[in-house]
PDBQT receptor file of N, H, CA, C and O in Angstrom, charges set to zero:
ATOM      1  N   UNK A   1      26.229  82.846  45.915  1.00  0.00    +0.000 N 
ATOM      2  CA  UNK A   1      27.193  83.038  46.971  1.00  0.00    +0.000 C 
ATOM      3  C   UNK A   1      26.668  82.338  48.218  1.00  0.00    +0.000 C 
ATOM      4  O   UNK A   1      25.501  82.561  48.538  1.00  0.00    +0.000 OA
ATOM      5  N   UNK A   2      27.469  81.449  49.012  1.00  0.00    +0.000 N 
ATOM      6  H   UNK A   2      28.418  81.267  48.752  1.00  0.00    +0.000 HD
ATOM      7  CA  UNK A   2      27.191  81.144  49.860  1.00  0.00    +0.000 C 
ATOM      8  C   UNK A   2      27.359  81.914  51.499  1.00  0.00    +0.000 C 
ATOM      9  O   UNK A   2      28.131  82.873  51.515  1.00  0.00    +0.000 OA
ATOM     10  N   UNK A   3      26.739  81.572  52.736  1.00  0.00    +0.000 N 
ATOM     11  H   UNK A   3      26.112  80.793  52.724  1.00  0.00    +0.000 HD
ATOM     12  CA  UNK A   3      27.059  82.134  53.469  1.00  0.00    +0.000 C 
ATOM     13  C   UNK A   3      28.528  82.356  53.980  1.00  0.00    +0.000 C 
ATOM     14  O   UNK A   3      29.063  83.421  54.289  1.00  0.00    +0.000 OA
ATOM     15  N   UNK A   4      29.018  81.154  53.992  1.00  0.00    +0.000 N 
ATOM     16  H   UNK A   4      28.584  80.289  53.742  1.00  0.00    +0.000 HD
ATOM     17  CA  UNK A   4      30.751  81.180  54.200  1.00  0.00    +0.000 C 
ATOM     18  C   UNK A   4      31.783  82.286  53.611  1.00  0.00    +0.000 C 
ATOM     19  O   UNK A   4      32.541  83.096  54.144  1.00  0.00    +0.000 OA
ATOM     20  N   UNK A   5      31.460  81.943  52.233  1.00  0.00    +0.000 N 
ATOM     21  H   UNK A   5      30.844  81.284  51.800  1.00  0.00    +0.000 HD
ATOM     22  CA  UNK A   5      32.112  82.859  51.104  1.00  0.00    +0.000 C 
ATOM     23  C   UNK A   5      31.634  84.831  51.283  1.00  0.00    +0.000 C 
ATOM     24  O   UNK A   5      32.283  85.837  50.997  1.00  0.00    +0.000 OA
ATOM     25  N   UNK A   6      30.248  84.654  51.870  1.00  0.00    +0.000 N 
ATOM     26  H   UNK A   6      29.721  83.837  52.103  1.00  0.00    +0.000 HD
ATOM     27  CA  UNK A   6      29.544  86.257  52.184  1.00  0.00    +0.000 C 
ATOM     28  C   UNK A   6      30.508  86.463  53.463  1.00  0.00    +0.000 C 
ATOM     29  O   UNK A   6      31.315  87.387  53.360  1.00  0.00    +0.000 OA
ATOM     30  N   UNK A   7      30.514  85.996  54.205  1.00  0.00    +0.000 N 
ATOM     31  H   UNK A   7      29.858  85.246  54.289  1.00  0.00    +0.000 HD
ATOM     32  CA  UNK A   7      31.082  85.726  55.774  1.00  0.00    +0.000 C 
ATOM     33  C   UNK A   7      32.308  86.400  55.907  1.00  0.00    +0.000 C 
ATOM     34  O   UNK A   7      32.688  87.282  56.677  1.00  0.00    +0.000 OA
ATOM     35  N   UNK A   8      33.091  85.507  54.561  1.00  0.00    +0.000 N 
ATOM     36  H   UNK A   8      32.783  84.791  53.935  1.00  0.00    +0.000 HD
ATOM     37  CA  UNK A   8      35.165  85.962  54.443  1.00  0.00    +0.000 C 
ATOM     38  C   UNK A   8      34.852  87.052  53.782  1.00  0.00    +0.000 C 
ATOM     39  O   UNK A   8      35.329  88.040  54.340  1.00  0.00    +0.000 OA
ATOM     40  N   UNK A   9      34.096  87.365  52.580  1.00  0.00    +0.000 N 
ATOM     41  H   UNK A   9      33.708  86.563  52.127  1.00  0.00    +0.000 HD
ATOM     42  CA  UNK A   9      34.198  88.589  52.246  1.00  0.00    +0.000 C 
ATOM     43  C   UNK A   9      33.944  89.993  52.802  1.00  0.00    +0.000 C 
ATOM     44  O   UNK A   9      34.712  90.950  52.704  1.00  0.00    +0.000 OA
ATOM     45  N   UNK A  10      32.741  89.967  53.404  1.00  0.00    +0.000 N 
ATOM     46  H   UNK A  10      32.117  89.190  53.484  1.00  0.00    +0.000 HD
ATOM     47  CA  UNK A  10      32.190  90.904  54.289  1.00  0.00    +0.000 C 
ATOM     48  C   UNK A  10      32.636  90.941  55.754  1.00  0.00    +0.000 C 
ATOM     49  O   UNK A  10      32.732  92.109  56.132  1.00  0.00    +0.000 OA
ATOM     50  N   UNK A  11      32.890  90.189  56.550  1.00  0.00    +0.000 N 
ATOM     51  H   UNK A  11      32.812  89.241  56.243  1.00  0.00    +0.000 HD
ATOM     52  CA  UNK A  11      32.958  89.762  57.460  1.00  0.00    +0.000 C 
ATOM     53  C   UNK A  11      31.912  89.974  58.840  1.00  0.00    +0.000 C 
ATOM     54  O   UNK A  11      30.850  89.587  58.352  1.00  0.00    +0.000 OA
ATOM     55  N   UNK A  12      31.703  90.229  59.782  1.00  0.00    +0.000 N 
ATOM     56  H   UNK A  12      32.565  90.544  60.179  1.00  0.00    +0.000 HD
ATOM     57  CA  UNK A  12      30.081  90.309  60.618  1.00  0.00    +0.000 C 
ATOM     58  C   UNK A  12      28.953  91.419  60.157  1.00  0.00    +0.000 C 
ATOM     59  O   UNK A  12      28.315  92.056  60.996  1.00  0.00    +0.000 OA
ATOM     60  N   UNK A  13      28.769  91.589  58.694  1.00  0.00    +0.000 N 
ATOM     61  H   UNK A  13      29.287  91.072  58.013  1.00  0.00    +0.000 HD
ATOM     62  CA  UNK A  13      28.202  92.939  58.480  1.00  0.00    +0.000 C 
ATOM     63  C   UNK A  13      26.827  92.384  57.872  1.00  0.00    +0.000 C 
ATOM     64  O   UNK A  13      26.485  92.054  56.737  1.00  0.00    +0.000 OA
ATOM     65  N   UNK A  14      26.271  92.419  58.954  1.00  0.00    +0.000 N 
ATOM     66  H   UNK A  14      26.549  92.687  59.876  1.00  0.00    +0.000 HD
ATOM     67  CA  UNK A  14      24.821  92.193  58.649  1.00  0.00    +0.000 C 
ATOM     68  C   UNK A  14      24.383  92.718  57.402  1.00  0.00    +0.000 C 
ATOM     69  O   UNK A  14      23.883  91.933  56.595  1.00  0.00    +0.000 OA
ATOM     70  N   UNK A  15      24.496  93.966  57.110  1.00  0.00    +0.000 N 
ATOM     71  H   UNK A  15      24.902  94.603  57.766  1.00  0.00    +0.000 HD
ATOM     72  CA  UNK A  15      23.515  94.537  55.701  1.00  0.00    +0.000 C 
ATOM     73  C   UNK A  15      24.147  94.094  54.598  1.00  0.00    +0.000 C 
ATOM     74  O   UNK A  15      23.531  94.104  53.533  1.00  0.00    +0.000 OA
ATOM     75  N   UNK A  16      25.536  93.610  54.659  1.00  0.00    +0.000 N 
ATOM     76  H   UNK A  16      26.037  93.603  55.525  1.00  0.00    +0.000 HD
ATOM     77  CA  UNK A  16      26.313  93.819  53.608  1.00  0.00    +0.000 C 
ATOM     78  C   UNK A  16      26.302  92.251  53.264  1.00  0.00    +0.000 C 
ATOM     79  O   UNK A  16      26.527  91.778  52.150  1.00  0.00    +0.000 OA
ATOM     80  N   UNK A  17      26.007  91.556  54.397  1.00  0.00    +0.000 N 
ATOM     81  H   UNK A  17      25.824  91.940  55.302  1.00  0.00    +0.000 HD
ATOM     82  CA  UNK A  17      25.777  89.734  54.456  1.00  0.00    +0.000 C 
ATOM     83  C   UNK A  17      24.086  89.698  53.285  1.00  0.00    +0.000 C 
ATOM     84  O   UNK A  17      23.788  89.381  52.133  1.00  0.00    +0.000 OA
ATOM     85  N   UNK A  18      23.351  90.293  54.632  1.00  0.00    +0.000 N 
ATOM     86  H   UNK A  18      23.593  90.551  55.568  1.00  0.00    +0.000 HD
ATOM     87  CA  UNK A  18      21.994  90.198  53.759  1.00  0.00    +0.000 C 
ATOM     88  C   UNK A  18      21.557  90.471  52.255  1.00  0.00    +0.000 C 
ATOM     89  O   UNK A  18      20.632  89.981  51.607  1.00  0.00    +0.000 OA
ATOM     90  N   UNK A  19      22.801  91.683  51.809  1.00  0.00    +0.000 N 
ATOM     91  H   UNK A  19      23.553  92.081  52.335  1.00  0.00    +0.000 HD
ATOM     92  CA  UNK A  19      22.268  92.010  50.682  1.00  0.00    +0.000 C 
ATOM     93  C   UNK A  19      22.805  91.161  49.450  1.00  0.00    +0.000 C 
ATOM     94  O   UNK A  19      22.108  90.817  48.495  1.00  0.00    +0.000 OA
ATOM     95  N   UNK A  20      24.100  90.887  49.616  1.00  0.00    +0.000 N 
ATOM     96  H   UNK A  20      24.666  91.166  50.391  1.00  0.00    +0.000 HD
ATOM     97  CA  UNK A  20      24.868  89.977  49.397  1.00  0.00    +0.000 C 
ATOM     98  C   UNK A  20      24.248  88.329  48.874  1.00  0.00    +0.000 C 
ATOM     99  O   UNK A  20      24.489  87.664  47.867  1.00  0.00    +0.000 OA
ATOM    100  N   UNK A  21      23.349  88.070  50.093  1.00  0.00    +0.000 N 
ATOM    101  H   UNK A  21      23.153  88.611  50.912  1.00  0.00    +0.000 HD
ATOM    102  CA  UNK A  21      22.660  86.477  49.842  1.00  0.00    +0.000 C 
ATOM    103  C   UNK A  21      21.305  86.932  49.418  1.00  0.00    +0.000 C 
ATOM    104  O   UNK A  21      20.610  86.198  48.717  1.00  0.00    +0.000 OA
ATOM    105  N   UNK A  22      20.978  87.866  49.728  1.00  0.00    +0.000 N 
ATOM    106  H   UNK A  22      21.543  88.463  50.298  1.00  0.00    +0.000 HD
ATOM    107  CA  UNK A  22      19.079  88.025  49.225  1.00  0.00    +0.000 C 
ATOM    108  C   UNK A  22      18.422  87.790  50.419  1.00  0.00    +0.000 C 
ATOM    109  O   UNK A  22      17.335  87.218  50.336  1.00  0.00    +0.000 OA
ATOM    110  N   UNK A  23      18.808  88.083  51.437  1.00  0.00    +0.000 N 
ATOM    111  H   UNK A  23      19.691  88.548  51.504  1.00  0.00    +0.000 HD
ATOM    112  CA  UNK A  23      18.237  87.232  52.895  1.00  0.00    +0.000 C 
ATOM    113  C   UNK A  23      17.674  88.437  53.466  1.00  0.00    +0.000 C 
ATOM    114  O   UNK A  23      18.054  89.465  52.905  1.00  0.00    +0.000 OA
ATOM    115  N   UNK A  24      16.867  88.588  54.436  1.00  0.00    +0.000 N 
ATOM    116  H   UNK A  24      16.559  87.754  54.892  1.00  0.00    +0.000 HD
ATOM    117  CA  UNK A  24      16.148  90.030  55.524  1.00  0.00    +0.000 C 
ATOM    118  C   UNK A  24      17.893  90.084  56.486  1.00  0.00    +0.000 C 
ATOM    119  O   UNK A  24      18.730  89.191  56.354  1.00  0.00    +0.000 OA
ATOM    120  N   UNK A  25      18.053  91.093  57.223  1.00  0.00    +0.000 N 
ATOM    121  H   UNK A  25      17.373  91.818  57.330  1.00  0.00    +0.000 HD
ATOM    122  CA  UNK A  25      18.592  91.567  57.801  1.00  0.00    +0.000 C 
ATOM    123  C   UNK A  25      18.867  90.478  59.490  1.00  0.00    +0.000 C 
ATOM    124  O   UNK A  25      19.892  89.832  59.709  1.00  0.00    +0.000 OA
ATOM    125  N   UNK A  26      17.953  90.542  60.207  1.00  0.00    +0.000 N 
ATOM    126  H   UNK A  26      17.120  91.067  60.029  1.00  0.00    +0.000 HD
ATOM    127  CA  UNK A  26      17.982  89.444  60.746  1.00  0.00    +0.000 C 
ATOM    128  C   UNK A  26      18.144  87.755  60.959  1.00  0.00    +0.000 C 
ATOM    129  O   UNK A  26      18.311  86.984  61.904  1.00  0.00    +0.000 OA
ATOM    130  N   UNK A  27      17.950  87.655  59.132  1.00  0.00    +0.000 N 
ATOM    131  H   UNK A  27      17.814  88.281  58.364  1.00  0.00    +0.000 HD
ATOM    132  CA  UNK A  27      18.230  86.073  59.095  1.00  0.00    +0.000 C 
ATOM    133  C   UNK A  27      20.287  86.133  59.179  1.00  0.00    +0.000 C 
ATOM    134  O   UNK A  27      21.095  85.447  59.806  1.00  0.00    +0.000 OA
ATOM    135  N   UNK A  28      20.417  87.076  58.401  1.00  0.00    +0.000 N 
ATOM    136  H   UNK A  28      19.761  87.634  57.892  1.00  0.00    +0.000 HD
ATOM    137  CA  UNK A  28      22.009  87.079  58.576  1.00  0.00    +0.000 C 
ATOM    138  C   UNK A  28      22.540  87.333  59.628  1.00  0.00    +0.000 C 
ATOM    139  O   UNK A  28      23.489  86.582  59.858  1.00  0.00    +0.000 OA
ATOM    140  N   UNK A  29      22.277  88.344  60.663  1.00  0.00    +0.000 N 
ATOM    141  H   UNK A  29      21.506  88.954  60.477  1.00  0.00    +0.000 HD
ATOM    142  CA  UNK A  29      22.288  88.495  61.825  1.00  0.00    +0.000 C 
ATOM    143  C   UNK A  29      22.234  86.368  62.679  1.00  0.00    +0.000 C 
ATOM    144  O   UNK A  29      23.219  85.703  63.000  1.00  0.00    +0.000 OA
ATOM    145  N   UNK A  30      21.149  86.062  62.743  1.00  0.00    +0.000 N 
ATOM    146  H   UNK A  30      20.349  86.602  62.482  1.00  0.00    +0.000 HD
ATOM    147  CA  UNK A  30      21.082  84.524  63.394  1.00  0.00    +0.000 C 
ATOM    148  C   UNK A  30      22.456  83.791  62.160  1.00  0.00    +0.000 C 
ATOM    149  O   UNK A  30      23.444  83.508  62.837  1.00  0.00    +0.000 OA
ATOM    150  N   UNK A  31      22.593  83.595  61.255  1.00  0.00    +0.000 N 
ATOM    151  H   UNK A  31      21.790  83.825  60.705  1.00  0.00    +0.000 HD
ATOM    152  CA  UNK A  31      23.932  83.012  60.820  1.00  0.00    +0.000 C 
ATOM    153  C   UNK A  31      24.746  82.690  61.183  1.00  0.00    +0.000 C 
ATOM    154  O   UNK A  31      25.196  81.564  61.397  1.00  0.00    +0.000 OA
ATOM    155  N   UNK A  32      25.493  84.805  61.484  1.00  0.00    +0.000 N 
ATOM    156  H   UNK A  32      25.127  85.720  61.310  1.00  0.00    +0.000 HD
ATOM    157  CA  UNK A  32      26.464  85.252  62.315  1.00  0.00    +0.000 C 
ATOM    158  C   UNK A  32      26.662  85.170  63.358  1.00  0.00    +0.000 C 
ATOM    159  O   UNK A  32      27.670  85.688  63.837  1.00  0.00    +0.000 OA
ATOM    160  N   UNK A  33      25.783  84.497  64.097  1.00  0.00    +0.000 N 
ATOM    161  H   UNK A  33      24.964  84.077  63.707  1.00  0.00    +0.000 HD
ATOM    162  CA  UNK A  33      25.485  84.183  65.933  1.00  0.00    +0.000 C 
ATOM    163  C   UNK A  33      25.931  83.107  65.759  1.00  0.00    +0.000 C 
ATOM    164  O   UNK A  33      26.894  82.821  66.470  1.00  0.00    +0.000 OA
ATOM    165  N   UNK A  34      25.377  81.923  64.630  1.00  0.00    +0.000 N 
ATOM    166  H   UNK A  34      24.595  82.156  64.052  1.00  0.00    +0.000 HD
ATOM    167  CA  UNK A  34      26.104  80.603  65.037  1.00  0.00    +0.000 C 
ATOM    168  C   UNK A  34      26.961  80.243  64.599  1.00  0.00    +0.000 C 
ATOM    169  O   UNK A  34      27.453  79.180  64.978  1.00  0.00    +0.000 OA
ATOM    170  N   UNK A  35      27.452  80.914  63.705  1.00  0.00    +0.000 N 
ATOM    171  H   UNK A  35      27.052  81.777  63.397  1.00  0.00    +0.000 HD
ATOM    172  CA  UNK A  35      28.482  80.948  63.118  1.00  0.00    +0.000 C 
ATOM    173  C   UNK A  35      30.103  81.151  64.253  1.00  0.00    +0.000 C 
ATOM    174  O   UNK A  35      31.177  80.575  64.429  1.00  0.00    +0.000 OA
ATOM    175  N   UNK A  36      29.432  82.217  64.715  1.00  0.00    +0.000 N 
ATOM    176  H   UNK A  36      28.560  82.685  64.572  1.00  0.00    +0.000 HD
ATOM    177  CA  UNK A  36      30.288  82.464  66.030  1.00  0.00    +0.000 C 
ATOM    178  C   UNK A  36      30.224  81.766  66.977  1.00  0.00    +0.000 C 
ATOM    179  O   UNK A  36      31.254  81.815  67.649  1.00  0.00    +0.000 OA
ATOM    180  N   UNK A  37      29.414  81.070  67.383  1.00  0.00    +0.000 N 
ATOM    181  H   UNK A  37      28.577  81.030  66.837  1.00  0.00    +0.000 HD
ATOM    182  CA  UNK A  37      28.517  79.979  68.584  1.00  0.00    +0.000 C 
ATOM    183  C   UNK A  37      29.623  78.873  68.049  1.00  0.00    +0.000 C 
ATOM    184  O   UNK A  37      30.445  78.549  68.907  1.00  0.00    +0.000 OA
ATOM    185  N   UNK A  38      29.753  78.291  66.846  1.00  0.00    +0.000 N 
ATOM    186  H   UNK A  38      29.086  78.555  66.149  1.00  0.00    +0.000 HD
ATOM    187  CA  UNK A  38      30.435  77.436  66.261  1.00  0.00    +0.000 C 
ATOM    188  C   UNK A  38      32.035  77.611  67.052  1.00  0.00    +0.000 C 
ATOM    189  O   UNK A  38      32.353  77.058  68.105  1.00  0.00    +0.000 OA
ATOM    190  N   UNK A  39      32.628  78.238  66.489  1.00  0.00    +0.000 N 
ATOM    191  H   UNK A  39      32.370  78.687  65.634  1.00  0.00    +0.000 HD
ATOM    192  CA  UNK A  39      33.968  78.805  66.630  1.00  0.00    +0.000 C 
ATOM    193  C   UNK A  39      34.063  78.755  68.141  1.00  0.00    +0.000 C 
ATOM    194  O   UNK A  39      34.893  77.941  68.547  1.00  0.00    +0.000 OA
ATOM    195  N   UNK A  40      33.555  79.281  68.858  1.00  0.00    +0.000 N 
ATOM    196  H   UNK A  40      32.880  79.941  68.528  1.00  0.00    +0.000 HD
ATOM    197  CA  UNK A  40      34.075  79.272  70.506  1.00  0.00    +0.000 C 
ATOM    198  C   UNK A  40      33.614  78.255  71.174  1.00  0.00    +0.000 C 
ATOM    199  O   UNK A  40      33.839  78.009  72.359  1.00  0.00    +0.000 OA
ATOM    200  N   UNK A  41      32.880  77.569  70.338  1.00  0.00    +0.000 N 
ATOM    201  H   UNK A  41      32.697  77.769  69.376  1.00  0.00    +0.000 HD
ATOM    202  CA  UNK A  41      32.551  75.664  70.990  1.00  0.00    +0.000 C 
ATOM    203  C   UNK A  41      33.558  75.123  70.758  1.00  0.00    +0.000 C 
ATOM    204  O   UNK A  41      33.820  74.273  71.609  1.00  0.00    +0.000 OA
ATOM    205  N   UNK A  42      34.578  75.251  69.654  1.00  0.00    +0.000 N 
ATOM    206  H   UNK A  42      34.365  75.941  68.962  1.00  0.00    +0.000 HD
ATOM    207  CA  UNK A  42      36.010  74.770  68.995  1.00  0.00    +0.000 C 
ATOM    208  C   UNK A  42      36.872  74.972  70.069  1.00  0.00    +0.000 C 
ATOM    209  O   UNK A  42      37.702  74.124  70.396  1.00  0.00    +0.000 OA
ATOM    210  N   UNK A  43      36.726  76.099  70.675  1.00  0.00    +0.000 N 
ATOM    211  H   UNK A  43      36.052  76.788  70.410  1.00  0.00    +0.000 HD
ATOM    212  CA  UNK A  43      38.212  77.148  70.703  1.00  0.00    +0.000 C 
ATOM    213  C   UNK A  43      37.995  76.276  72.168  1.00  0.00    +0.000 C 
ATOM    214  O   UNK A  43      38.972  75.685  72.627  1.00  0.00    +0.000 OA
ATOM    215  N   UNK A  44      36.986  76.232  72.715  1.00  0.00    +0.000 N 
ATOM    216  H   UNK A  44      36.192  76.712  72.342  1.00  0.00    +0.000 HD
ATOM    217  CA  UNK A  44      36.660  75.700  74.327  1.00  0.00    +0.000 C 
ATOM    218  C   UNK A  44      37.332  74.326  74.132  1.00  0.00    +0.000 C 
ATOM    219  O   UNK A  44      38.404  74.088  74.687  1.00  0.00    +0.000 OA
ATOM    220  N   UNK A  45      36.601  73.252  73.205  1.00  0.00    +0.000 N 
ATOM    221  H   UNK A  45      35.730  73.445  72.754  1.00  0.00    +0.000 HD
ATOM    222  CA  UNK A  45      37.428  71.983  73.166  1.00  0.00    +0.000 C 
ATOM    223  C   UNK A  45      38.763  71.877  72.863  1.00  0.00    +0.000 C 
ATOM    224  O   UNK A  45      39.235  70.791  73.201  1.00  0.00    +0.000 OA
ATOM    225  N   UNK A  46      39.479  72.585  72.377  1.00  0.00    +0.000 N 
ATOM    226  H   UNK A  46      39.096  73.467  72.103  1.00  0.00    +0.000 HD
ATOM    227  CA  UNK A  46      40.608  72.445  72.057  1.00  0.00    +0.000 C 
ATOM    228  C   UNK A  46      41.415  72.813  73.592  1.00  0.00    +0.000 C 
ATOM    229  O   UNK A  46      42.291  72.294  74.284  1.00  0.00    +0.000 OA
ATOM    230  N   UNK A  47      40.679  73.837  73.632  1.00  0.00    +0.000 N 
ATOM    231  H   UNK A  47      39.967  74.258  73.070  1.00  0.00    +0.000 HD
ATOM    232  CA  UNK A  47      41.702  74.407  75.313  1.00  0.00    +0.000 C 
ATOM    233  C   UNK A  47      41.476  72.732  76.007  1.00  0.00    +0.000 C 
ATOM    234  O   UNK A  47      42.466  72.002  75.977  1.00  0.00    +0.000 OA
ATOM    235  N   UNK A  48      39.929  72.079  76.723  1.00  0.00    +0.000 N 
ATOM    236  H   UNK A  48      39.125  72.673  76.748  1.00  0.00    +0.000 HD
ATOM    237  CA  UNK A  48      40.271  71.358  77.297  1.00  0.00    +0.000 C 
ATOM    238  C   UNK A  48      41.288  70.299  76.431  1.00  0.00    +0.000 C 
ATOM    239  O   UNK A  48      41.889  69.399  77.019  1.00  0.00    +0.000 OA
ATOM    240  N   UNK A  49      41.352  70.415  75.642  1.00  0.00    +0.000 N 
ATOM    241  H   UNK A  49      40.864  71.146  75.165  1.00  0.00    +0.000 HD
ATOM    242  CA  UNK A  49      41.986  68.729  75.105  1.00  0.00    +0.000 C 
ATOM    243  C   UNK A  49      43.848  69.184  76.085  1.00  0.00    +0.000 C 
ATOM    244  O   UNK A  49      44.585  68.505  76.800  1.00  0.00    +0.000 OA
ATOM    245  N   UNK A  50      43.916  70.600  75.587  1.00  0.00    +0.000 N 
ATOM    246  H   UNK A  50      43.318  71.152  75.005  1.00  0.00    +0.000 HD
ATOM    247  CA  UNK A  50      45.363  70.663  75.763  1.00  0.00    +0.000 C 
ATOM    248  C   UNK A  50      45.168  70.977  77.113  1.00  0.00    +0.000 C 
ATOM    249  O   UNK A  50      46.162  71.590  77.503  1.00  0.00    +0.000 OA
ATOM    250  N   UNK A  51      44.493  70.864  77.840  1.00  0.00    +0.000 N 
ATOM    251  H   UNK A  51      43.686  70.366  77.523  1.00  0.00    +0.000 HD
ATOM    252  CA  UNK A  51      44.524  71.067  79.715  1.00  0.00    +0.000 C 
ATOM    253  C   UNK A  51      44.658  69.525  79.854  1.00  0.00    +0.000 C 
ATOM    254  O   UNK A  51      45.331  69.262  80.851  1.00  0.00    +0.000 OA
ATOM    255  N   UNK A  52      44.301  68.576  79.282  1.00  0.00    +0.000 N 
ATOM    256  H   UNK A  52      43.754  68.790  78.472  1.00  0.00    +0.000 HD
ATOM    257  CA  UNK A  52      44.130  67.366  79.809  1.00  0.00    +0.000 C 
ATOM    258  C   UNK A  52      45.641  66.742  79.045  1.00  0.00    +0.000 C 
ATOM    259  O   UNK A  52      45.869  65.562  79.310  1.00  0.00    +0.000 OA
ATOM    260  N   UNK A  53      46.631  67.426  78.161  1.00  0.00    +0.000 N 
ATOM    261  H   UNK A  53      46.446  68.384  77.946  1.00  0.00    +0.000 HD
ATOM    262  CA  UNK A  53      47.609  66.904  77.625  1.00  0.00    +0.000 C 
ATOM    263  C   UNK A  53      48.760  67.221  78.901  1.00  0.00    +0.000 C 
ATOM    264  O   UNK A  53      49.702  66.619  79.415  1.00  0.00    +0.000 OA
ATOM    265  N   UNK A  54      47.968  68.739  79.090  1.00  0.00    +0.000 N 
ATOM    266  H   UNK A  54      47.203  69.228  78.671  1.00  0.00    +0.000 HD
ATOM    267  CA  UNK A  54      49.401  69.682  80.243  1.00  0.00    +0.000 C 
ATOM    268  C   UNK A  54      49.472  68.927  81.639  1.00  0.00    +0.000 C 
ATOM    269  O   UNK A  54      50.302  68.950  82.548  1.00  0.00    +0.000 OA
ATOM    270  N   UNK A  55      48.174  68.192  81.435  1.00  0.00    +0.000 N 
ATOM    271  H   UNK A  55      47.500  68.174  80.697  1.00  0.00    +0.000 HD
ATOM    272  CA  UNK A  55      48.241  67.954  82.941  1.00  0.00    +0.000 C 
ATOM    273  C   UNK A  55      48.856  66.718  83.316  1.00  0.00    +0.000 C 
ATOM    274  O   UNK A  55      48.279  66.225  84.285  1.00  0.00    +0.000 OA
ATOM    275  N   UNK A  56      49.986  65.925  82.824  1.00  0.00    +0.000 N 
ATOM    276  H   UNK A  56      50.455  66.326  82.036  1.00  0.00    +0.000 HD
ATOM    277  CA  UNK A  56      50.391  64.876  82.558  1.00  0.00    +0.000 C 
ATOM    278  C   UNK A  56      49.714  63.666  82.155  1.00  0.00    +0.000 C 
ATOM    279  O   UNK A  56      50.234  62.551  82.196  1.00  0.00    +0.000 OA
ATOM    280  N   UNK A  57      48.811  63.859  81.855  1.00  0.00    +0.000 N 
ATOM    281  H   UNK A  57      48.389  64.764  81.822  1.00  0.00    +0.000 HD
ATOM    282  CA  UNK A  57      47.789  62.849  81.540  1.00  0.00    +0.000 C 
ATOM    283  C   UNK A  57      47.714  62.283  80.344  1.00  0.00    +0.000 C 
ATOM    284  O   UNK A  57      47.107  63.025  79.572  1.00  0.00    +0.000 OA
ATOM    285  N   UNK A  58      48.172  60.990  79.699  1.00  0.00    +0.000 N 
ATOM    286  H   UNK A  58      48.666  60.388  80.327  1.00  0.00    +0.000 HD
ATOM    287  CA  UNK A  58      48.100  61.145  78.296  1.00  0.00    +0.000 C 
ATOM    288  C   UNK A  58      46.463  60.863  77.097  1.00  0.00    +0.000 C 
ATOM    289  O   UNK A  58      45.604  60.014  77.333  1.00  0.00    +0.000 OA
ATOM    290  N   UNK A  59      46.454  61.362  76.470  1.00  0.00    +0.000 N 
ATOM    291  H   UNK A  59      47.153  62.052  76.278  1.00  0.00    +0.000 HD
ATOM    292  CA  UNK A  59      44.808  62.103  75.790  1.00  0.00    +0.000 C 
ATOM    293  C   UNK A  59      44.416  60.765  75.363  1.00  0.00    +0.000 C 
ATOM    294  O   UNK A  59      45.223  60.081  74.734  1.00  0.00    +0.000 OA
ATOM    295  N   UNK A  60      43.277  60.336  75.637  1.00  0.00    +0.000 N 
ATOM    296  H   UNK A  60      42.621  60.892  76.148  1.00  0.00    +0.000 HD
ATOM    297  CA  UNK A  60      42.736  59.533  74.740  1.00  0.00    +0.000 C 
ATOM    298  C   UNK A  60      43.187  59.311  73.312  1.00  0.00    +0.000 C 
ATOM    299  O   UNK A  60      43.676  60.284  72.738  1.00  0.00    +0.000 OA
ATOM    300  N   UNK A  61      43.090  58.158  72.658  1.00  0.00    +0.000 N 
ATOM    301  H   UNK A  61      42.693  57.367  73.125  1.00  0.00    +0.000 HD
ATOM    302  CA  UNK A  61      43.678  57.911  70.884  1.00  0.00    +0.000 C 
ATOM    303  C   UNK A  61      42.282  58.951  70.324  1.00  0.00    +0.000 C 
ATOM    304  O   UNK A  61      42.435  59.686  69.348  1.00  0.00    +0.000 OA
ATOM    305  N   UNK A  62      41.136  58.894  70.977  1.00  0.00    +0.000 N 
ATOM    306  H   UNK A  62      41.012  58.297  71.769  1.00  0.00    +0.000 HD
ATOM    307  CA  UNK A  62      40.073  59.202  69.496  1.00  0.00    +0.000 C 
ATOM    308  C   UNK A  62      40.426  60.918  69.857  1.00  0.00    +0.000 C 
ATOM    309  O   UNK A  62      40.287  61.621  68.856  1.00  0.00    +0.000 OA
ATOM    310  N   UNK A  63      40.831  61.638  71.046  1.00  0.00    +0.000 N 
ATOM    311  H   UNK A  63      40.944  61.068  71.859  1.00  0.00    +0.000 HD
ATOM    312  CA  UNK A  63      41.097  62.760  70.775  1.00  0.00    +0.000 C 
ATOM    313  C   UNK A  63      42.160  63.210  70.146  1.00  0.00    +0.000 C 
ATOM    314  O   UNK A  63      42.043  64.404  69.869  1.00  0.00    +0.000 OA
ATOM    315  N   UNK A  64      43.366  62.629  69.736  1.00  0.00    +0.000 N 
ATOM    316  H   UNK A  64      43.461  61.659  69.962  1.00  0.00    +0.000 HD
ATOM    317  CA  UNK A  64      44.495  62.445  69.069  1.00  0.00    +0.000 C 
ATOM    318  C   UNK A  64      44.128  62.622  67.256  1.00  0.00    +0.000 C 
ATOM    319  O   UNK A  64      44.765  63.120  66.329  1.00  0.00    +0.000 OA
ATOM    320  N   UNK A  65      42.950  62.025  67.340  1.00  0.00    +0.000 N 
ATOM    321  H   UNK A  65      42.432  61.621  68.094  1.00  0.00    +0.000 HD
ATOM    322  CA  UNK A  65      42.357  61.843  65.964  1.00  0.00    +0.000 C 
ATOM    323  C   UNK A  65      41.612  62.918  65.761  1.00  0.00    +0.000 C 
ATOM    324  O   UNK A  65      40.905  62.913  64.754  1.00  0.00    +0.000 OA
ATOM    325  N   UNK A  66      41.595  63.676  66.338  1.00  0.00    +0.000 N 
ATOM    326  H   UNK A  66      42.170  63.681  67.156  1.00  0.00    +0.000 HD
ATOM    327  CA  UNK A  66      40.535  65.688  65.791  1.00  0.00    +0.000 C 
ATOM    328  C   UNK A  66      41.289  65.919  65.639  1.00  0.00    +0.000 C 
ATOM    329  O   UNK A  66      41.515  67.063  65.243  1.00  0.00    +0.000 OA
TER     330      UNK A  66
């Protein structure tokens, strides 16, 4: 099982992640941090892309392309 697949199934549950992969308690814990770290680095670029669409400005082509 991979972490992803432990991740959707379980969802932020450390013991249930760890026991799941064979991992200590804390390594799943750091996962789940960047895992989440991941996601709201997304959620931030996307807001600016669409602040820089709202603002009449038209977006660069290579941001058009994410």
């Amino acid at each position: 099982m991979t972490f992803l697949e432990a991740y959707a199934k379980f969802g932020p549950d450390t013991l249930a992640i760890a026991e799941g992969l064979g991992i200590k308690e804390h390594e799943a814990d750091r996962l789940i941090n960047a895992r989440l770290n991941c996601g709201y680095a997304e959620r931030l670029h996307a807001r600016r892309i669409k602040k820089i669409a709202y603002a009449g400005k038209e977006p660069f082509m290579s941001e058009w392309a994410r």
